[in-house]
ZANUFI-931993 format. One record per residue (C-alpha): residue in one letter; residue number from 1; x negated, y negated, z negated. Coordinates in nm, 3 decimals. Layout:
BEGIN
A; NUM; X; Y; Z
...
This chain:
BEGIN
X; 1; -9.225; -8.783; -8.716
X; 2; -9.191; -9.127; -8.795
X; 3; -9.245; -9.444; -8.593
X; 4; -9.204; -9.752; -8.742
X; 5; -9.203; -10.107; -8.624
X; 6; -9.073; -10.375; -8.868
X; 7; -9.043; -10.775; -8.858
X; 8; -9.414; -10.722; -9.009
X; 9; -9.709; -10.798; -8.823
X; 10; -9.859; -10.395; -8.866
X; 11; -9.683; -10.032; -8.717
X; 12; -9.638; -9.742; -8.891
X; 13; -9.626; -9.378; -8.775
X; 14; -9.615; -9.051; -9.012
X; 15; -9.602; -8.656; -8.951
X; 16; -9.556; -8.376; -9.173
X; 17; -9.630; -8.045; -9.077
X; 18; -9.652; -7.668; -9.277
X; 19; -9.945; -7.563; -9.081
X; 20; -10.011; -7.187; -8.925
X; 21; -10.077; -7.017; -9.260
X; 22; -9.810; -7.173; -9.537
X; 23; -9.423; -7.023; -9.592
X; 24; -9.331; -7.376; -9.703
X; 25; -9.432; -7.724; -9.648
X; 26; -9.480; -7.868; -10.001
X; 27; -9.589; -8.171; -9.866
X; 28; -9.349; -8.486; -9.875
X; 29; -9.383; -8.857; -9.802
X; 30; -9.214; -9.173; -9.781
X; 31; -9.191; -9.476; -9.630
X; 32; -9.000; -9.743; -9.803
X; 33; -8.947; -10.123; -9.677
X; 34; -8.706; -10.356; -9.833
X; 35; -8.407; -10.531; -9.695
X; 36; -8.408; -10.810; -9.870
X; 37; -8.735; -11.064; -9.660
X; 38; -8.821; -11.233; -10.097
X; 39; -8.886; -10.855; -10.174
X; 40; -9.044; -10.730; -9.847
X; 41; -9.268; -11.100; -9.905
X; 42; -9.401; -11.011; -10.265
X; 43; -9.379; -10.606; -10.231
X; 44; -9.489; -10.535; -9.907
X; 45; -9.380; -10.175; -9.740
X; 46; -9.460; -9.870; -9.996
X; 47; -9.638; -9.554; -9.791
X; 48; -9.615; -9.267; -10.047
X; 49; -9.743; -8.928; -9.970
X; 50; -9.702; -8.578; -10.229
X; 51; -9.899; -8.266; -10.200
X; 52; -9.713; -8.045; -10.437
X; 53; -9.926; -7.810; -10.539
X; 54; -9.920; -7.456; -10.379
X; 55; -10.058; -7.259; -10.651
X; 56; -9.760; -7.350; -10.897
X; 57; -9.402; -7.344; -11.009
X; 58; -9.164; -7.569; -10.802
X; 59; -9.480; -7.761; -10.623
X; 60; -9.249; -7.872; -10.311
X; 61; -9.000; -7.949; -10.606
X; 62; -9.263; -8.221; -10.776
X; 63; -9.378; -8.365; -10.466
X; 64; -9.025; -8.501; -10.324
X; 65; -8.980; -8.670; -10.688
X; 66; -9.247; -8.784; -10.710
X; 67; -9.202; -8.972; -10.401
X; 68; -8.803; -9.066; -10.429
X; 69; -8.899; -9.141; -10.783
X; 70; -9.211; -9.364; -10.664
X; 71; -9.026; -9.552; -10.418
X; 72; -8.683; -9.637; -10.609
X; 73; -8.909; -9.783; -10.892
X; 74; -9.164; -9.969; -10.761
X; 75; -8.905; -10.212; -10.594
X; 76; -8.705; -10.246; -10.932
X; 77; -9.004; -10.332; -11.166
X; 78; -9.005; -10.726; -11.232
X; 79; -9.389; -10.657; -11.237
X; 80; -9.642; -10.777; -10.988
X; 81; -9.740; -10.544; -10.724
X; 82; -10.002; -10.412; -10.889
X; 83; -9.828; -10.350; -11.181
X; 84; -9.519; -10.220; -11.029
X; 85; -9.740; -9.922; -10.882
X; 86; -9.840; -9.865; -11.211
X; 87; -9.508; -9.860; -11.340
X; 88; -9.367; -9.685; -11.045
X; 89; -9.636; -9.410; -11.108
X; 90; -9.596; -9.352; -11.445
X; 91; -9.218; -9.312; -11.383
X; 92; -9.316; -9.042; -11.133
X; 93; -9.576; -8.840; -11.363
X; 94; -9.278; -8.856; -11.657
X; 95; -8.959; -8.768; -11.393
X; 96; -9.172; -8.455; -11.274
X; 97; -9.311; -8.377; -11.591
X; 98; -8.966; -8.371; -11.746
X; 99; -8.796; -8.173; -11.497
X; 100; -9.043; -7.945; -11.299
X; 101; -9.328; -7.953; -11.510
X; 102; -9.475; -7.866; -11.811
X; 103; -9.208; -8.050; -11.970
X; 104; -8.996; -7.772; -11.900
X; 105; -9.089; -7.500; -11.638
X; 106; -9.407; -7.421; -11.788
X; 107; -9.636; -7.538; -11.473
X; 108; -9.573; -7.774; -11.201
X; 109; -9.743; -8.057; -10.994
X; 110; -9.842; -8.261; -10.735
X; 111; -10.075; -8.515; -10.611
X; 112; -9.944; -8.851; -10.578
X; 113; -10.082; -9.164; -10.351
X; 114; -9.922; -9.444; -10.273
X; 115; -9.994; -9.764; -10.076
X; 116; -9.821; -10.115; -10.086
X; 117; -9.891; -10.281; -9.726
X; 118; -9.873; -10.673; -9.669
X; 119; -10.001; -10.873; -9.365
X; 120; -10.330; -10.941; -9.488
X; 121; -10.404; -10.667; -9.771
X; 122; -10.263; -10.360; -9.940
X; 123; -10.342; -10.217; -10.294
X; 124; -10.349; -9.817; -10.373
X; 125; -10.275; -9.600; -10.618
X; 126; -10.381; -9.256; -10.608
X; 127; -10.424; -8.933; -10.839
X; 128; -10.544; -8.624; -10.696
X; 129; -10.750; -8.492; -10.357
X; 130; -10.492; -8.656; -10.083
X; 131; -10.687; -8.969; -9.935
X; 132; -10.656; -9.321; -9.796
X; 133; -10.929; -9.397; -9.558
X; 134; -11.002; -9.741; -9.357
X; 135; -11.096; -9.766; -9.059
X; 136; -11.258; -10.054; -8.810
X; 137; -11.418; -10.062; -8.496
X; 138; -11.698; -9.858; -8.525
X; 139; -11.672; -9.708; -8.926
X; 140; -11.438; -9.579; -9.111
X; 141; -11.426; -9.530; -9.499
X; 142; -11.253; -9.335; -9.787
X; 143; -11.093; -9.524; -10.027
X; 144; -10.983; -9.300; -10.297
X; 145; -11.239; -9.062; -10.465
X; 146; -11.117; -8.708; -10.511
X; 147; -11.005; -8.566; -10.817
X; 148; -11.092; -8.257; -10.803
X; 149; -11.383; -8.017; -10.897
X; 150; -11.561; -8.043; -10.561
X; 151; -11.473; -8.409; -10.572
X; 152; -11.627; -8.408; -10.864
X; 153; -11.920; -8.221; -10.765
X; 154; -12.005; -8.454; -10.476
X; 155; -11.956; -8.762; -10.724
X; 156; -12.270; -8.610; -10.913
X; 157; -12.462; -8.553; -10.597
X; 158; -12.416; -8.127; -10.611
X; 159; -12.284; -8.132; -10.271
X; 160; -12.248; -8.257; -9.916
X; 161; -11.960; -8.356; -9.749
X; 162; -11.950; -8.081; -9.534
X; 163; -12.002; -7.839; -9.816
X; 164; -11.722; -7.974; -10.010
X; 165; -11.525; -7.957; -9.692
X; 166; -11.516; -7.573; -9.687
X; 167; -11.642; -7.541; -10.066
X; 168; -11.415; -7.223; -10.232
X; 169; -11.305; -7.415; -10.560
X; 170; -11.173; -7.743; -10.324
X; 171; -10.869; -7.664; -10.434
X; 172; -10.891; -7.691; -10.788
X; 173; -10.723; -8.024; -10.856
X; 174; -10.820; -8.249; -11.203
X; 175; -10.592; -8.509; -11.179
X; 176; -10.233; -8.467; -11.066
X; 177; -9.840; -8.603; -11.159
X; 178; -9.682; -8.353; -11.402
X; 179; -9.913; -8.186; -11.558
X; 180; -9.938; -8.361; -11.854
X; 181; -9.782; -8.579; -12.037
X; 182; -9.975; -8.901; -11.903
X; 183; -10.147; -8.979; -11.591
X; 184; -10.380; -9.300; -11.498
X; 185; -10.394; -9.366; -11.148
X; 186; -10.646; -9.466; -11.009
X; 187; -10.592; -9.842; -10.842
X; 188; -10.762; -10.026; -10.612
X; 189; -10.716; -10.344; -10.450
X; 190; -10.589; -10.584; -10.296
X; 191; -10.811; -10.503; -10.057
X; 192; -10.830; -10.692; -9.676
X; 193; -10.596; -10.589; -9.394
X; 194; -10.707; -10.731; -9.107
X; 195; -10.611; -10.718; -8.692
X; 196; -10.714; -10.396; -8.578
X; 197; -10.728; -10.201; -8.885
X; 198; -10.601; -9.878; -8.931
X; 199; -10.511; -9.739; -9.297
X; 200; -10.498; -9.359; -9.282
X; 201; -10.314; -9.146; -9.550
X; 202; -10.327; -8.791; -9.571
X; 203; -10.294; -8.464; -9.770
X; 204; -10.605; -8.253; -9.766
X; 205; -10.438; -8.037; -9.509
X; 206; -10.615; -8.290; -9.287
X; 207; -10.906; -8.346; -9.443
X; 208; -10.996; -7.965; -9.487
X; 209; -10.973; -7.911; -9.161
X; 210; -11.135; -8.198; -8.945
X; 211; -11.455; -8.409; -9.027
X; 212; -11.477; -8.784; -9.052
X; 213; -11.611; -8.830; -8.711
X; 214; -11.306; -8.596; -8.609
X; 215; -11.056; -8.842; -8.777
X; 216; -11.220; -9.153; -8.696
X; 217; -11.211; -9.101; -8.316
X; 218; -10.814; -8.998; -8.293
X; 219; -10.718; -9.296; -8.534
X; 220; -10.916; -9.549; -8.357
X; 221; -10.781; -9.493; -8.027
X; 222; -10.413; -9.414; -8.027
X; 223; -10.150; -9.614; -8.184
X; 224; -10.041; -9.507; -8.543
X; 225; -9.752; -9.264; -8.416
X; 226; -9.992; -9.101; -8.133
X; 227; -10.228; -9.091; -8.362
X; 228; -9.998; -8.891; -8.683
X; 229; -9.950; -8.627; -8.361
X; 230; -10.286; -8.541; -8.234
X; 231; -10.455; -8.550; -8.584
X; 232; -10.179; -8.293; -8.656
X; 233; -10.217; -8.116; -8.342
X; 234; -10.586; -8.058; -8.444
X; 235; -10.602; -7.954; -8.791
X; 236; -10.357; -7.693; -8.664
X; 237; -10.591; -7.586; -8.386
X; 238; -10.848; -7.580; -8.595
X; 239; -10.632; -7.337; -8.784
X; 240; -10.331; -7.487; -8.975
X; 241; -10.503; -7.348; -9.333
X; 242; -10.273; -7.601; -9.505
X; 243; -9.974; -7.794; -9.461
X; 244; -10.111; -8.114; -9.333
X; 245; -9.898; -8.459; -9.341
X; 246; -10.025; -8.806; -9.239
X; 247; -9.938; -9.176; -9.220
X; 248; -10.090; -9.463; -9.045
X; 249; -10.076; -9.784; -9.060
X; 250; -10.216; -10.031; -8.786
X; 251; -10.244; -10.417; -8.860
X; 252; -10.135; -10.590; -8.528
């Protein structure tokens, strides 16, 4: 669990959890703030969150590279932010891909999304079927489209949200950090931050398990660390299919 007030004007809270049906939690995030206030000013705090993939070689392996990897780069790269996640994501894709993946074990991955956080906005960058939702008084929105087949499939039209939610093939990623050789994020932002907001990001553990309504009403009234806890504390009553691992950021 992680509970996290800083100098800036937002909180952040975080939980990680294997679930009732998983040996192993191949889940792994990070959240990385800067010492130095000239950084912290034009870098903001990095949220990163892994979901190595289950189904393949070394998957817990990929995702805590991808995440060290993500967060010791994007603070290095005399890029803006924007293109320091880019940078810091490509690093990540080529670390994994060199050491756990197809690069040399023959199959290994994970999905990769990270978020830069300022006082007034925060930028994304996100490949596979974790997600970053917003949410305000009264709505609450995914950010990130999922890449995966049923992500895919809803993208067309083929299916409801609900049917994707328990759809067979949801697992079936398309996009992920070191599978290949190259990855391309997906990036959005800057996008507004303002008093009140929550940012939510989670692995699909989460998502799986509990609708948006579900979500919405635990994230919009608790404070981020409550709020990592109970929407835990549900997808596991709701089963625990899936390791499940959340952060939360709340704009003061």
């Amino acid at each position: 669990m992680l509970d996290r007030k800083s100098k800036l004007p937002f909180t952040i809270g975080a939980k990680s959890d294997r679930g009732r049906k998983r040996r192993r939690n191949e889940d792994y995030f990070g959240v990385f703030e800067p010492e130095n206030e000239e950084l912290t000013e034009s870098r903001g705090v990095l949220a990163v969150l892994a979901d190595g993939m289950g189904g393949h070689f070394s998957g817990g392996e990929a995702s805590r590279m991808a995440v060290e990897v993500m967060g010791e780069t994007y603070f290095k790269t005399a890029e803006n932010a924007v293109n320091a996640l880019k940078a810091a994501f490509v690093a990540a894709n080529n670390e994994v891909f060199a050491r756990v993946g197809d690069g040399k074990n023959g199959v290994a991955g994970t999905t990769l999304t990270a978020v830069a956080i300022f006082p007034g906005e925060f930028i994304i960058a996100h490949a596979g079927d974790s997600r970053v939702y917003i949410a305000r008084p009264g709505r609450m929105d995914q950010l990130t489209k999922d890449h995966s087949l049923v992500g895919e499939m809803m993208h067309k039209g083929l299916l409801g949200r609900e049917e994707a939610r328990n759809h067979p093939r949801r697992n079936i990623i398309t996009r992920a950090v070191g599978l290949r050789e190259n990855v391309e994020p997906d990036i959005e932002g800057p996008l507004p931050f303002r008093p009140g907001d929550r940012i939510l990001i989670c692995s699909d553990g989460l998502s799986s398990m509990l609708s948006d309504g579900e979500i919405a009403a635990i994230l919009l009234s608790k404070d981020p660390a409550a709020a990592c806890k109970a929407l835990v504390d549900m997808a596991n009553e709701k089963g625990g299919d899936d390791n499940t691992t959340v952060i939360v950021a709340m704009r003061d």
